[in-house]
C-alpha positions in Angstrom: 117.8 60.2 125.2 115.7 57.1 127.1 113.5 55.2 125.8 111.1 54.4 127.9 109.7 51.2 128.5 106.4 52.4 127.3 108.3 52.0 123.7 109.9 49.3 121.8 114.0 49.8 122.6 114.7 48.3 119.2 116.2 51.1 117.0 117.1 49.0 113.9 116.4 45.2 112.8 119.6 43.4 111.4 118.8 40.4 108.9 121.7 38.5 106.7 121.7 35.0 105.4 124.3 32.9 104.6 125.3 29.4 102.9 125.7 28.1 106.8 125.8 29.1 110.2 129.6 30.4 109.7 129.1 32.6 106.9 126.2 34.2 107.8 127.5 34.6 111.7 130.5 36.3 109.5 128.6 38.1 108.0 126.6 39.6 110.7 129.7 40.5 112.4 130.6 42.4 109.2 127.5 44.2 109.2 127.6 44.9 112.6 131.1 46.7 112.2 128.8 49.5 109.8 126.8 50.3 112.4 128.2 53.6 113.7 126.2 55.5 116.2 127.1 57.4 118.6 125.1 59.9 121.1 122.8 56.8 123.0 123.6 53.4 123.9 123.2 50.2 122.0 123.9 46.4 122.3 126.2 46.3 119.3 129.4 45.6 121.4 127.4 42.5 123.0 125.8 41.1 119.9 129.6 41.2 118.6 130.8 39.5 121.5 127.8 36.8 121.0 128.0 35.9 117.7 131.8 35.6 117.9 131.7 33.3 121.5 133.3 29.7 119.8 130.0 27.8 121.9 127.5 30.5 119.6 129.0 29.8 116.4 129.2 25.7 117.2 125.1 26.0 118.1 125.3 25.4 121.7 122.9 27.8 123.2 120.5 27.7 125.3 118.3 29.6 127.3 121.2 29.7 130.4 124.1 31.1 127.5 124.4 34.3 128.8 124.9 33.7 132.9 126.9 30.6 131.9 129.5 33.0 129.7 128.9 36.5 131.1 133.0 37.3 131.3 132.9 36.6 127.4 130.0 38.1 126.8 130.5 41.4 128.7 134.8 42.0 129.1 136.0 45.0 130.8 136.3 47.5 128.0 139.7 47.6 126.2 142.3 50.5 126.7 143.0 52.1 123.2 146.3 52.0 122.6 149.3 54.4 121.8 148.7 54.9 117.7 144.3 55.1 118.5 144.7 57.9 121.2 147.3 59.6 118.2 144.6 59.2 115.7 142.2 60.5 118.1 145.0 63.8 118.8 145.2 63.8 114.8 141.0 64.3 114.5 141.0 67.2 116.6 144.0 69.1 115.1 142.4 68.8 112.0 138.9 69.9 113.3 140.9 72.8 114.6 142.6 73.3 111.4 138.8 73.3 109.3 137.5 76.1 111.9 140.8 78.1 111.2 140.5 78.1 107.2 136.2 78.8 107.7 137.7 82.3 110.5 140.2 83.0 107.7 136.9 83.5 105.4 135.0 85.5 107.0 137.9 87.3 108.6 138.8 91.3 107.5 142.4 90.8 109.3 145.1 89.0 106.9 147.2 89.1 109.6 145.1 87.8 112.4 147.6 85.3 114.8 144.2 83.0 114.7 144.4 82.5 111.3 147.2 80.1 110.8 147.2 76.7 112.6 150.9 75.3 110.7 152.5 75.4 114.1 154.9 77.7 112.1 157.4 79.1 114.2 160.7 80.8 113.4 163.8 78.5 113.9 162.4 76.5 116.7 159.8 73.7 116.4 156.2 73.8 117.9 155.1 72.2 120.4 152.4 71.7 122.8 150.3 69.4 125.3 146.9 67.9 124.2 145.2 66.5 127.7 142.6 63.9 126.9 139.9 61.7 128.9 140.4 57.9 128.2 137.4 57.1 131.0 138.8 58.3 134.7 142.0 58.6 133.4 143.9 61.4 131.8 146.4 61.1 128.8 149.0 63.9 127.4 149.9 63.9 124.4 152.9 65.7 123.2 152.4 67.6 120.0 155.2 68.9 117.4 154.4 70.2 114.4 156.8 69.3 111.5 157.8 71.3 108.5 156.3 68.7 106.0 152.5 69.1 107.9 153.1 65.9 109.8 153.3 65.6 113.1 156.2 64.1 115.5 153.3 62.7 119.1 154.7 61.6 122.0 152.7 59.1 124.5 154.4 58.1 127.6 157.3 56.8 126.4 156.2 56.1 122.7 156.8 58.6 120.3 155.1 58.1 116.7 155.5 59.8 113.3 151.7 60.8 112.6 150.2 62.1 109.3 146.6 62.2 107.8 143.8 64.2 106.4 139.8 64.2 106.6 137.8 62.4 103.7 134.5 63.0 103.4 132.8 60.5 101.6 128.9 59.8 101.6 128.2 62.3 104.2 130.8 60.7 106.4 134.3 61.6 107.4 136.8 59.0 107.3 140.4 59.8 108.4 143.1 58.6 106.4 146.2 58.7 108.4 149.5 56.8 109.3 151.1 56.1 112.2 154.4 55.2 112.1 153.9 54.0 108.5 150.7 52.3 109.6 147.7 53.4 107.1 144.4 53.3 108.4 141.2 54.7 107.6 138.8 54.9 110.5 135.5 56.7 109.9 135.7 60.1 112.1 133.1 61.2 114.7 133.7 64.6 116.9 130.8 65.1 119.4 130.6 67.1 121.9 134.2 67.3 123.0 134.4 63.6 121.7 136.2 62.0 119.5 134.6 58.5 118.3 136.8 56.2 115.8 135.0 53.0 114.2 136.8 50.4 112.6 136.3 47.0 111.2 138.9 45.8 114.4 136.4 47.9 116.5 135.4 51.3 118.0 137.1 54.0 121.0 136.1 57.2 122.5 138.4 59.7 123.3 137.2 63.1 125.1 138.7 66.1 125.7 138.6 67.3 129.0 137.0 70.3 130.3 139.2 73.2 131.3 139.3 74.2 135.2 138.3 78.0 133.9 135.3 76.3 132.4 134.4 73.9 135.4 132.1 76.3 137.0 130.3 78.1 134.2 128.2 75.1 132.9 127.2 75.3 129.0 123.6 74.9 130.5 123.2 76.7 134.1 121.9 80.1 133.2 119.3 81.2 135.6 115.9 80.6 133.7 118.0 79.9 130.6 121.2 79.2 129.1 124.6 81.1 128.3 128.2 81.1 126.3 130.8 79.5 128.5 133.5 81.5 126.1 133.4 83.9 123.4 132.1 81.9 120.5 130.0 81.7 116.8 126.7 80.3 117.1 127.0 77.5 114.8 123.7 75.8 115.1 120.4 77.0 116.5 118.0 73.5 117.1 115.4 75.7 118.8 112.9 78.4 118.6 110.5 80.3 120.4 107.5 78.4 121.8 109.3 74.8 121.6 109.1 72.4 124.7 112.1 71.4 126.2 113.5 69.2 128.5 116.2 69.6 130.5 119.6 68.4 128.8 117.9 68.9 125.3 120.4 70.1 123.0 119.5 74.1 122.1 122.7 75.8 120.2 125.9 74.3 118.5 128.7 77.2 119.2 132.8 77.3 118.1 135.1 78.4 120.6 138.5 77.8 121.2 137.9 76.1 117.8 135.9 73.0 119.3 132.2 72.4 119.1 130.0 73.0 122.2 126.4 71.7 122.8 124.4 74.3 124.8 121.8 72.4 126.6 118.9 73.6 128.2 118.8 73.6 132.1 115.7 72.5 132.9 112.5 71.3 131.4 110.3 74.7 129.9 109.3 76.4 127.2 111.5 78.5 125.0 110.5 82.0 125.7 113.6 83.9 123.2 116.4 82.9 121.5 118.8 85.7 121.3 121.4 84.8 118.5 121.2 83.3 115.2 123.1 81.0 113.2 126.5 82.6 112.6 126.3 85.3 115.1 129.0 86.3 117.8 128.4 85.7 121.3 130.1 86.9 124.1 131.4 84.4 127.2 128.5 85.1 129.8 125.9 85.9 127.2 122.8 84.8 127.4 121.5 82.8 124.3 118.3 81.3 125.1 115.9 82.6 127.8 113.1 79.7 128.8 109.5 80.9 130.6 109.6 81.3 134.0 107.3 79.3 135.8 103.9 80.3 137.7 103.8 79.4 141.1 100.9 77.5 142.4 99.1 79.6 144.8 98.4 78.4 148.3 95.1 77.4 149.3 91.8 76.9 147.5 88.8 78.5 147.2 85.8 78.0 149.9 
């Protein structure tokens, strides 16, 4: 979302105090570090970069600070490296793994092949290829699935011994995992195909591409509405009949191919019929929300 400039941009007000200027500059760093949001841009990375710039914490500033150290104050963003894009593979095989245990509850088929997500195979070793989006460039990661429930993830040339599980704690999820014998415990984000990781040492996105089967059937393009790109369960429904949207508004939350998809709405309208409810089946192609079609202004006036 934008906010316009009818509106005050500030979202939140940060305040701390401190014995001195280094401790409460500390400290505002710290606090920084706990805000997590994800979805819309902020300023966080720049106030970090400002209140850590050696000339900020010594008290020279003035008015010319920011031209004068623009480089500091705005770096090219940093390239996560080998063991962040592994905890980033580890998120999403364990969002896969909660969506399998949820279709093994509401399953009738014991013995359906999408019930399991161990890797399990007999006498050989799993393995497979997770492609993800680190900006305009792609990264495989090389998956195997050990016996133990850890995982063996290949990088290039790095390979690293991966474990971890999902905490929830205070309505957030935090995942506790080691890499190569690293612990860590980065709070766990998973939006839209996204995978955001905050730490105190900083914050990464990692997506996941979108398949080349997928490319052409936008989540949002139905014809007066919107439709399943794959078979799916509606997870969410945000909308209802009679509600203004605009276009890119979020409408349904669906699993399929055990991954979260936003359905957004394709234009600006109103919602005319929303054909699925929460928990519901949908079929690839199906249409799940139908918006009004609009009148057409006649030509001409009256005499």
């Amino acid at each position: 979302d934008e906010v316009s400039a009818h509106y005050d941009p500030m979202i939140a007000k940060l305040v701390v105090w401190g014995e001195d200027r280094p401790a409460a500059l500390k400290k505002l760093r710290y606090c920084l570090r706990q805000y997590n949001i994800v979805g819309l841009n902020t300023n966080i990375d720049f106030l970090l970069s400002l209140s850590g710039h050696p000339e900020f914490e010594a008290g020279n500033v003035s008015t010319s600070f920011i031209p004068q150290h623009y480089a500091d104050l705005f770096p090219a963003p940093r390239a996560p490296s080998g063991a962040t894009i592994c905890q980033a593979a580890l998120g999403l095989v364990l969002q896969e793994r909660k969506h399998t245990q949820e279709f093994i509850q509401t399953t009738t088929d014991p013995f359906s092949p999408f019930g399991s997500s161990s890797g399990w195979r007999n006498n050989i070793e799993f393995n497979r290829n997770l492609s993800l989006q680190l900006g305009d460039k792609k990264v495989c990661v090389v998956i195997t699935y050990n016996s133990d429930g850890s995982y063996r993830m290949q990088v290039g040339e790095e390979v690293y011994q991966v474990s971890g599980e999902v905490e929830v704690e205070g309505g957030a999820s935090f995942l506790h995992c080691s890499v190569n014998g690293v612990k860590s415990r980065p709070k766990l984000v998973i939006l839209d195909n996204t995978v955001h990781l905050f730490s105190m040492e900083g914050s990464y996105q990692v997506s996941v591409p979108v398949p080349k089967h997928l490319a052409g059937v936008s989540s949002s393009a139905a014809q007066g509405g919107a439709v399943a790109p794959m078979t799916g369960t509606i997870e969410k429904v945000l909308v209802k009949a009679g509600d203004q949207v605009a276009a890119g508004d979020p409408l349904m939350v669906m699993i399929a191919m055990k991954m979260e998809h936003t359905i957004r709405a394709p234009k600006s309208g109103v919602i005319k019929k929303v054909f699925f409810s929460e928990g519901a089946q949908a079929n690839r192609h199906a249409a799940l929300v139908e918006l009004e079609e609009e009148e057409e202004e006649g030509e001409g006036g009256s005499q």
